[in-house]
N, CA, C and O of each residue as an XYZ file, in Angstrom:
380
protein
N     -46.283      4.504     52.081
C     -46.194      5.571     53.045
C     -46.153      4.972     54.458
O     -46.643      3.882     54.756
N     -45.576      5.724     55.213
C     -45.229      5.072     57.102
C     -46.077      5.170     57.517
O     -46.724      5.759     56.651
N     -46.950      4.961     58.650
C     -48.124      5.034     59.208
C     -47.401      5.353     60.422
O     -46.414      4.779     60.881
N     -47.953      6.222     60.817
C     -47.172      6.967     62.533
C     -48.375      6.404     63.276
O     -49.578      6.594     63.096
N     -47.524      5.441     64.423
C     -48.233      5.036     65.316
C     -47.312      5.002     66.638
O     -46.737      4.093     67.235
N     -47.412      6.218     66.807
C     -46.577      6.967     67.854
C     -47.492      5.715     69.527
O     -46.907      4.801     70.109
N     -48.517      6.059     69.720
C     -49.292      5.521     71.035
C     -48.876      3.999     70.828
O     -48.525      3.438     71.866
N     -48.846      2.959     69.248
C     -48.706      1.900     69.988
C     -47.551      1.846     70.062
O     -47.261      1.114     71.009
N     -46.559      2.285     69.497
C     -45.238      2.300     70.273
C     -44.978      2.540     71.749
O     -44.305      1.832     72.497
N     -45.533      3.502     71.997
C     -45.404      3.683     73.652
C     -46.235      2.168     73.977
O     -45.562      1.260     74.465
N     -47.554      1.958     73.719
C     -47.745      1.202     74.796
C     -47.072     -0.195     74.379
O     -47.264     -1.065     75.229
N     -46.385     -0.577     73.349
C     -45.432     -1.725     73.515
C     -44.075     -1.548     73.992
O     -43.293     -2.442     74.315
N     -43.879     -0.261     74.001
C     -43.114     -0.256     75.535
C     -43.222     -0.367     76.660
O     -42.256     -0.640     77.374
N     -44.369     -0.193     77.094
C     -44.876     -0.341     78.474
C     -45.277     -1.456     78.649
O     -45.645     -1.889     79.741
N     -45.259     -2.280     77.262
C     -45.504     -3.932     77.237
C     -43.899     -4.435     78.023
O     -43.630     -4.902     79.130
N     -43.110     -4.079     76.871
C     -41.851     -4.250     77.541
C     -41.071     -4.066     79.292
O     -40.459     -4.738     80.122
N     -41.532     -2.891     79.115
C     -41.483     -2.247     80.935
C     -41.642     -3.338     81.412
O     -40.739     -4.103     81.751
N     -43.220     -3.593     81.515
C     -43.908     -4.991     82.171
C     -43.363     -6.174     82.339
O     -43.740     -7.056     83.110
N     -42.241     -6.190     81.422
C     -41.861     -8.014     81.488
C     -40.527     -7.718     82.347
O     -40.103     -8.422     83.263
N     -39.862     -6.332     81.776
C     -38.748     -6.102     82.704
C     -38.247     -4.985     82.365
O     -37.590     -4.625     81.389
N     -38.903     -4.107     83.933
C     -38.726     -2.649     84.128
C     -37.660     -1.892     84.300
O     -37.631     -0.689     84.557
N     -36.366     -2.977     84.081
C     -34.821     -2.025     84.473
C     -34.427     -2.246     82.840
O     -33.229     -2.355     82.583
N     -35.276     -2.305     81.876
C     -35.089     -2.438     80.596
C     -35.265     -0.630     80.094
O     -36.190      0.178     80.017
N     -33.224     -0.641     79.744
C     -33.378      1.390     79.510
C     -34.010      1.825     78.040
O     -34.554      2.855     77.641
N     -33.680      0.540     77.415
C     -33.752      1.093     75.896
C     -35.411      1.111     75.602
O     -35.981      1.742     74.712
N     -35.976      0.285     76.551
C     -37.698      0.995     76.501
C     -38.169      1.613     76.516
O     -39.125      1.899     75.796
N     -37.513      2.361     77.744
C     -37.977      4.002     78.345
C     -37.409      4.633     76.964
O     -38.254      4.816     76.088
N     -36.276      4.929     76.721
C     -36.105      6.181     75.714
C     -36.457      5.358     74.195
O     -36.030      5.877     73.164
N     -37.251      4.061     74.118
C     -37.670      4.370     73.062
C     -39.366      4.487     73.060
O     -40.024      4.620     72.028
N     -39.959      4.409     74.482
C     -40.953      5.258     75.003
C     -41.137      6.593     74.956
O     -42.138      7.243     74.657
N     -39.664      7.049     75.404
C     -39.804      8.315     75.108
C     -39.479      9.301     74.225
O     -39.625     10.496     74.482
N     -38.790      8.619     72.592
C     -38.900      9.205     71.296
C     -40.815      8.813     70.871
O     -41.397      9.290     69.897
N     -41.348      8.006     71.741
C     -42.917      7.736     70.746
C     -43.791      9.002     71.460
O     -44.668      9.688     70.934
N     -43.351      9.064     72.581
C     -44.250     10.055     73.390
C     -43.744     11.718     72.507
O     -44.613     12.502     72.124
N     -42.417     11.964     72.339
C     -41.647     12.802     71.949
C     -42.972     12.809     70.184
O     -44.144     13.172     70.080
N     -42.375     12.456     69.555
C     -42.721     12.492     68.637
C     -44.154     12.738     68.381
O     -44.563     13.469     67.479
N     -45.029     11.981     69.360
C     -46.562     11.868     69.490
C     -46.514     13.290     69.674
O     -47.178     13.788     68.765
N     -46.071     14.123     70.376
C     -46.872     15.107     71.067
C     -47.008     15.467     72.201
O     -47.698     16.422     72.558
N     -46.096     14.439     73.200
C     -46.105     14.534     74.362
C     -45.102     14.696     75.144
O     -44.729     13.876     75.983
N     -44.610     15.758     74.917
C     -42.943     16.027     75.548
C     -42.844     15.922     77.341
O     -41.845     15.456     77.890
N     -43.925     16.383     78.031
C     -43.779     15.867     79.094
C     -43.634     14.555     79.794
O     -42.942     14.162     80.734
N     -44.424     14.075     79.100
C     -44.476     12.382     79.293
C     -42.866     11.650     78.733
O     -42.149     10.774     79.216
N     -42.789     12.308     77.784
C     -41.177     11.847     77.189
C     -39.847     12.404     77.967
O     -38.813     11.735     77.982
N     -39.948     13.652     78.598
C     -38.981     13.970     79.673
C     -39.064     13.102     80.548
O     -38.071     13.002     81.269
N     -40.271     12.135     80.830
C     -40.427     11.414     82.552
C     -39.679     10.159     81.886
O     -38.715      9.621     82.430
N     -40.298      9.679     80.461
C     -39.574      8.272     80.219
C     -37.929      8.393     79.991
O     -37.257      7.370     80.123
N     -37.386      9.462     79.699
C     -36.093      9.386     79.338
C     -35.387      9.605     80.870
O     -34.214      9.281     81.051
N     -36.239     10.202     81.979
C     -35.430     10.469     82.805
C     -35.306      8.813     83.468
O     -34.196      8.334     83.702
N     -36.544      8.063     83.716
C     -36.590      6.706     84.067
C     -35.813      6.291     83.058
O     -36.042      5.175     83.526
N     -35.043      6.060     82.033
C     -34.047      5.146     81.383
C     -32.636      5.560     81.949
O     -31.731      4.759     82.180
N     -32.592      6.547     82.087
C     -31.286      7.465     82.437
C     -30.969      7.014     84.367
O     -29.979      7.308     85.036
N     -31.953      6.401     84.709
C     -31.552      6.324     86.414
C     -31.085      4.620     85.835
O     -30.137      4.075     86.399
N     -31.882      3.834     84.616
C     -31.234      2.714     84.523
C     -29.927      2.443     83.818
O     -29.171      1.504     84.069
N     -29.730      3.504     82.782
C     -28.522      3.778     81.950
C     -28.073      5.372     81.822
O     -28.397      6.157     80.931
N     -27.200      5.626     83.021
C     -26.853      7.251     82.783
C     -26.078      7.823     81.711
O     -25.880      8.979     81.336
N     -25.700      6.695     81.325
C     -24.436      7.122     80.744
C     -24.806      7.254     78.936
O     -23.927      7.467     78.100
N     -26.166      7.087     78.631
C     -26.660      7.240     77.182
C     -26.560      8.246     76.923
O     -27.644      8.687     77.305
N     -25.779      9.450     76.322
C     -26.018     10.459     75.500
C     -27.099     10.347     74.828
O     -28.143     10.826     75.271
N     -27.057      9.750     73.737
C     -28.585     10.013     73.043
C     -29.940     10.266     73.688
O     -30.700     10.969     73.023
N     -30.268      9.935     74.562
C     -31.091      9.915     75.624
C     -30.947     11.348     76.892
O     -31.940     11.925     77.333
N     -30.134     11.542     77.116
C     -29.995     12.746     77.156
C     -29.891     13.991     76.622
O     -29.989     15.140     77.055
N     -29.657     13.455     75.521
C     -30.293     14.974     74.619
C     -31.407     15.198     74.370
O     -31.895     16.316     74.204
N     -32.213     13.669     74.285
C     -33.573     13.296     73.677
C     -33.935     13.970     74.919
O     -34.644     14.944     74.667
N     -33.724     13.825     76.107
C     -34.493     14.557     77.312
C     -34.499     16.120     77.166
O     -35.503     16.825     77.267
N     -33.082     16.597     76.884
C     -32.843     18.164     77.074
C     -34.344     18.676     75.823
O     -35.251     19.480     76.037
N     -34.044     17.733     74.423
C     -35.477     17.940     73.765
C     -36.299     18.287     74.186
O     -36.669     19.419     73.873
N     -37.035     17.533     75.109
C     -38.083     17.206     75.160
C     -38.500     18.196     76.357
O     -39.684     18.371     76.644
N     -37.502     18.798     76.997
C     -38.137     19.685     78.279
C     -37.824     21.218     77.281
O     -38.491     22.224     77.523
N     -36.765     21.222     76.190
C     -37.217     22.586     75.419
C     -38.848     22.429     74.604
O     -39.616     23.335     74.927
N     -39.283     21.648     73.853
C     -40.582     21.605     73.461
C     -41.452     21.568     74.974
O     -42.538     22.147     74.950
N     -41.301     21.335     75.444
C     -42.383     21.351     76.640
C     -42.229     23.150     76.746
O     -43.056     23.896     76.221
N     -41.172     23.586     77.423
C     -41.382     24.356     77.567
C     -41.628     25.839     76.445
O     -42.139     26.923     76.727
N     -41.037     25.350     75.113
C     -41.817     25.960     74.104
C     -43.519     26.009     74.126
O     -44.127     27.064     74.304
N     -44.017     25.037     73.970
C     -45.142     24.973     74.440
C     -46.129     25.158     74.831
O     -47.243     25.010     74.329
N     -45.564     25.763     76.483
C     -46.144     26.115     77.238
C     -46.391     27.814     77.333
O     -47.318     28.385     77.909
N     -45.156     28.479     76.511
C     -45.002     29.803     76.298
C     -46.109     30.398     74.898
O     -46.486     31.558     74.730
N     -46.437     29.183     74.036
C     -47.201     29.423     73.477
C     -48.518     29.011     73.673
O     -49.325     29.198     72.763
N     -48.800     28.580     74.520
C     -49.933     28.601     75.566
C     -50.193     30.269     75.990
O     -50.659     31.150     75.267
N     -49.731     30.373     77.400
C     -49.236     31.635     77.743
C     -49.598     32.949     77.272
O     -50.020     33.836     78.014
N     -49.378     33.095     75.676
C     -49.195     34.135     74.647
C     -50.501     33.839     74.079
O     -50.973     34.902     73.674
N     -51.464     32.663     73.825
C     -52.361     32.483     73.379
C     -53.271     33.017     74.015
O     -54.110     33.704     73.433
N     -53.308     32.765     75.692
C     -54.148     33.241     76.730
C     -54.436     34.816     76.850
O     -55.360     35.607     77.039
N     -53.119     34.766     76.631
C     -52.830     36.493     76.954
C     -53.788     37.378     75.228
O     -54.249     38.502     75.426
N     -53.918     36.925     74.150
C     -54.035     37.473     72.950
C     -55.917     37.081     73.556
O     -56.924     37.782     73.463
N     -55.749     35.883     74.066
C     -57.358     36.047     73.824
C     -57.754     36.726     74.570
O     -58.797     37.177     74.095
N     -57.481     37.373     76.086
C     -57.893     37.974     77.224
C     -58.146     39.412     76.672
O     -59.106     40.102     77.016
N     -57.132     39.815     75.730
C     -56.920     40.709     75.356
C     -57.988     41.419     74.297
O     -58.208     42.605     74.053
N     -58.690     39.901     73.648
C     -59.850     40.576     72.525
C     -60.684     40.463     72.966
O     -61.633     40.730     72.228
N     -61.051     40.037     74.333
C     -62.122     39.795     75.353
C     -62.890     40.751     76.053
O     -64.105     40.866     76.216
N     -61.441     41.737     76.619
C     -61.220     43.235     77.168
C     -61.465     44.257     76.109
O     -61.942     45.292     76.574
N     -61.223     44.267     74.455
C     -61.607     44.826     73.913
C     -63.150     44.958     73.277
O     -63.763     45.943     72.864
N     -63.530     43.489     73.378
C     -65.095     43.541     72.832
C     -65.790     43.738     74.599
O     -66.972     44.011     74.806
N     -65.216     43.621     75.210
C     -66.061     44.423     76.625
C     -66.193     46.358     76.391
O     -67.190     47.008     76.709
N     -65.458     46.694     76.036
C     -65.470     48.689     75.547
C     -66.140     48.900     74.686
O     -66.644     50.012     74.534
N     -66.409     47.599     73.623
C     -67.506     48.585     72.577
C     -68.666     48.147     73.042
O     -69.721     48.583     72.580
């Protein structure tokens, strides 16, 4: 079985970064580990930093358009969560 190790991937990218930061294929493969981890915001920032070093990656640009729809999925189910709990909050305040 695979062992998902989404974080040390990122941070051996950021190993990579470190030795040499105009390195694109780090960032977006920083930002499929962040993507994948759970962290779509963080993965919109790494794909956009690969994309100022390589614009011209499609894959990486979609991986971005991804990653700002899950973000903003997300965040709408955030949102809707807040709103459902406020809502049984306001109701156990009436009885």
């Amino acid at each position: 079985m695979m062992k998902l190790m989404y974080k040390e991937a990122a941070a051996d990218c950021d190993a990579a970064l470190a030795l040499d930061d105009g390195n694109a294929k780090a960032f977006f493969r920083k930002g499929k580990a962040l993507l994948a981890g759970g962290k779509p915001q963080e993965a919109g920032a790494a794909f956009t930093a690969g994309l100022v070093k390589d614009p011209s990656n499609a894959g990486a640009k979609a991986d971005r358009k991804t990653a700002e729809e899950v973000r903003a999925f997300s965040c709408t189910v955030l949102v809707l969560a807040c709103a459902f709990a406020c809502a049984r909050f306001a109701r156990a305040e009436r009885v």
